[in-house]
C-alpha positions in Angstrom: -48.1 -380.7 25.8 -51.3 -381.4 23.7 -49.7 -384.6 22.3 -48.4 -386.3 26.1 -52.0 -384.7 27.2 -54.2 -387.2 24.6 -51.8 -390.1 24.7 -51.8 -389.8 28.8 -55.7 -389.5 28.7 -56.0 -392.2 25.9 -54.4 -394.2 28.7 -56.9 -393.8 31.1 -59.3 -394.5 28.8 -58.1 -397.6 27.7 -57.4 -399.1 31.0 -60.8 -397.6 32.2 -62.9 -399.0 29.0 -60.8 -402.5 29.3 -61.6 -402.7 32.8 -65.1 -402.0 31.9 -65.4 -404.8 30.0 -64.3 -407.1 32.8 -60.9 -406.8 32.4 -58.8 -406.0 35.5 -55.3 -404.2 34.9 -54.9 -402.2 37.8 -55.7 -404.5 41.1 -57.8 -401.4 43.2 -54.7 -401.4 46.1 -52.1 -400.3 42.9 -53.8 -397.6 42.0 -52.2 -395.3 44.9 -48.9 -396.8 43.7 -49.5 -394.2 40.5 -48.1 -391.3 42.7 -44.5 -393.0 42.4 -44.8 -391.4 38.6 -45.1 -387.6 39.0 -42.9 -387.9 42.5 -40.1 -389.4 40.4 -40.8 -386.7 37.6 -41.0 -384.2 40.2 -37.4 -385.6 42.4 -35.9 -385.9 38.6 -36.8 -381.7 37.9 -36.0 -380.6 41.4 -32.5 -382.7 40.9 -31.7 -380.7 37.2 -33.0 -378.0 38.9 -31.0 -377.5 41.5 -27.6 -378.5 39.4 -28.2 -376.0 36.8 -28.6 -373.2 39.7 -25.5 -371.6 39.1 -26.4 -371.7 35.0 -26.6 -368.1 33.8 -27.6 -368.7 30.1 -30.7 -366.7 30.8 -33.2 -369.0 29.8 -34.3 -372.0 32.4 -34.6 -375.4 31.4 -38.4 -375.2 31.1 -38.3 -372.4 27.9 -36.1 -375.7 26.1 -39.3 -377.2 24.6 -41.0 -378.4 27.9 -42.0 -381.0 29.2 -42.0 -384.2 27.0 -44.3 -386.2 25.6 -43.8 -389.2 27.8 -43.2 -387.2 30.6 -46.7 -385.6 30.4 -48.6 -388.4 29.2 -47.1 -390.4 32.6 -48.2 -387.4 34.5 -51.7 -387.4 33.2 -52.0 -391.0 33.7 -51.0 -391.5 36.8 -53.0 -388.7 38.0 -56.0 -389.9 36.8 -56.4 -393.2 39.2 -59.5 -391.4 40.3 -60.9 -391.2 37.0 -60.4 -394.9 36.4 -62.2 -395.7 39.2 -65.0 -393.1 38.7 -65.2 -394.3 34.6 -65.2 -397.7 34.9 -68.5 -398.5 36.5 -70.1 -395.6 34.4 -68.7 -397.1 31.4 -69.9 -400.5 32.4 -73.6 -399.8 33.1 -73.5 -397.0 29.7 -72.7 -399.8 27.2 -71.1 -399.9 24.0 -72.3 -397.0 22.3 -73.0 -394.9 25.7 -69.0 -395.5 26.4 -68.5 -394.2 22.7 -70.6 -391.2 23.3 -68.1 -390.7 26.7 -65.1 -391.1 24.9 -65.7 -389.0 22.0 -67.0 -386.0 24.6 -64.1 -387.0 26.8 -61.4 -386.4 23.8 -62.7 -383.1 22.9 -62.4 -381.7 26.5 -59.0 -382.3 26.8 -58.7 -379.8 23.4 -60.7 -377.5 25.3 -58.1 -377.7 28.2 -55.0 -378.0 26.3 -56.1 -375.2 24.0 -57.0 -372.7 27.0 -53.3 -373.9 28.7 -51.7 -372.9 25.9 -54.0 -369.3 25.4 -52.4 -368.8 28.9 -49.3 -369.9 28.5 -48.9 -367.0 25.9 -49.9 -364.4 27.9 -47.0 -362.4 28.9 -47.6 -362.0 32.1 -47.7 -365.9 32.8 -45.0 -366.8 30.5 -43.0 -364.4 32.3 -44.1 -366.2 35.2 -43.4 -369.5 33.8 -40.1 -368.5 32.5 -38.8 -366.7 36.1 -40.3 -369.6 38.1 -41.1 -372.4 36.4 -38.1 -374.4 36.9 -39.3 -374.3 40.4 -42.6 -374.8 40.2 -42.4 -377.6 38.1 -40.9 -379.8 40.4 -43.0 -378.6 43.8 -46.3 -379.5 41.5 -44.9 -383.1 40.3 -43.7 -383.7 43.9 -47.6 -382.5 45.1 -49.2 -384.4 42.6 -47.5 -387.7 43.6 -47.7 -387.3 47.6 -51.2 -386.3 47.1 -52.0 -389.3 44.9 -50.6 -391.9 47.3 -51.7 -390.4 50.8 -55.2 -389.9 49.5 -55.0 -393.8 47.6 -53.9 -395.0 51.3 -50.3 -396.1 50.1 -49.4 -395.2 53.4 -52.0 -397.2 55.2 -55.5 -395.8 56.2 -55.7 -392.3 56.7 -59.7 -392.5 58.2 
């Protein structure tokens, strides 16, 4: 997940330090539009899920290498609409070698994450965990993610 982690983030970054510099990629009223990503992701799991049910191989579909790449660097981009909007005007007032200083502290917290993800991962309590339920869990949290991202971005209309 480390790899679809940096190259979902790197994302973010690049929209949020192009948009910075004046550039406008994602109109503000698109941003809620993100949710569709993780929903679809989420639908897509809960669909596999549910026809592999019957499957008795022993091991679910989530102990078969993960997530992918893309799959987790769409997650973390479209789940970080927030954090476009909360870099970009930091980024603009910070400058060019303030943004650098961002990035660069930016890039090593995601190693912090991914590496304590993974520390838990490997603990046999959660990976028993993961491998019992993830295949459920999986889709619930990619479903959450995208209903949360587009009720609180107002794809719905106003919810104040």
């Amino acid at each position: 997940m480390g790899a679809g982690q940096y190259l979902g983030f790197a994302g973010i970054l690049a929209v949020a330090v192009a948009a910075a510099f004046g550039a406008t990629f994602l109109p503000e009223s698109a941003v809620p539009y993100l949710g569709l990503l993780p929903l679809t992701l989420g639908i897509k799991a809960a669909v596999q899920a549910w026809r592999h049910r019957g499957d008795d191989d022993g091991e679910p579909e989530l102990t078969h290498g993960g997530p992918r790449i893309l799959e987790v660097a769409a997650i973390t981009f479209a789940n970080g609409g927030d954090n476009i909007g909360v870099y970009v005007p930091v980024f603009a007032t910070a400058g060019t070698g303030g943004m650098t200083v961002y990035v660069v502290v930016f890039l090593i917290l995601v190693a912090v994450w991914v590496a304590a993800g993974r520390y838990l991962a490997t603990r046999p309590v959660v990976a028993r965990a993961l491998s019992r339920w993830g295949h459920i869990l999986l889709p619930v949290v990619l479903i959450g993610i995208g209903l949360l991202i587009l009720i609180e971005g107002g794809a719905f209309g106003s919810t104040g």
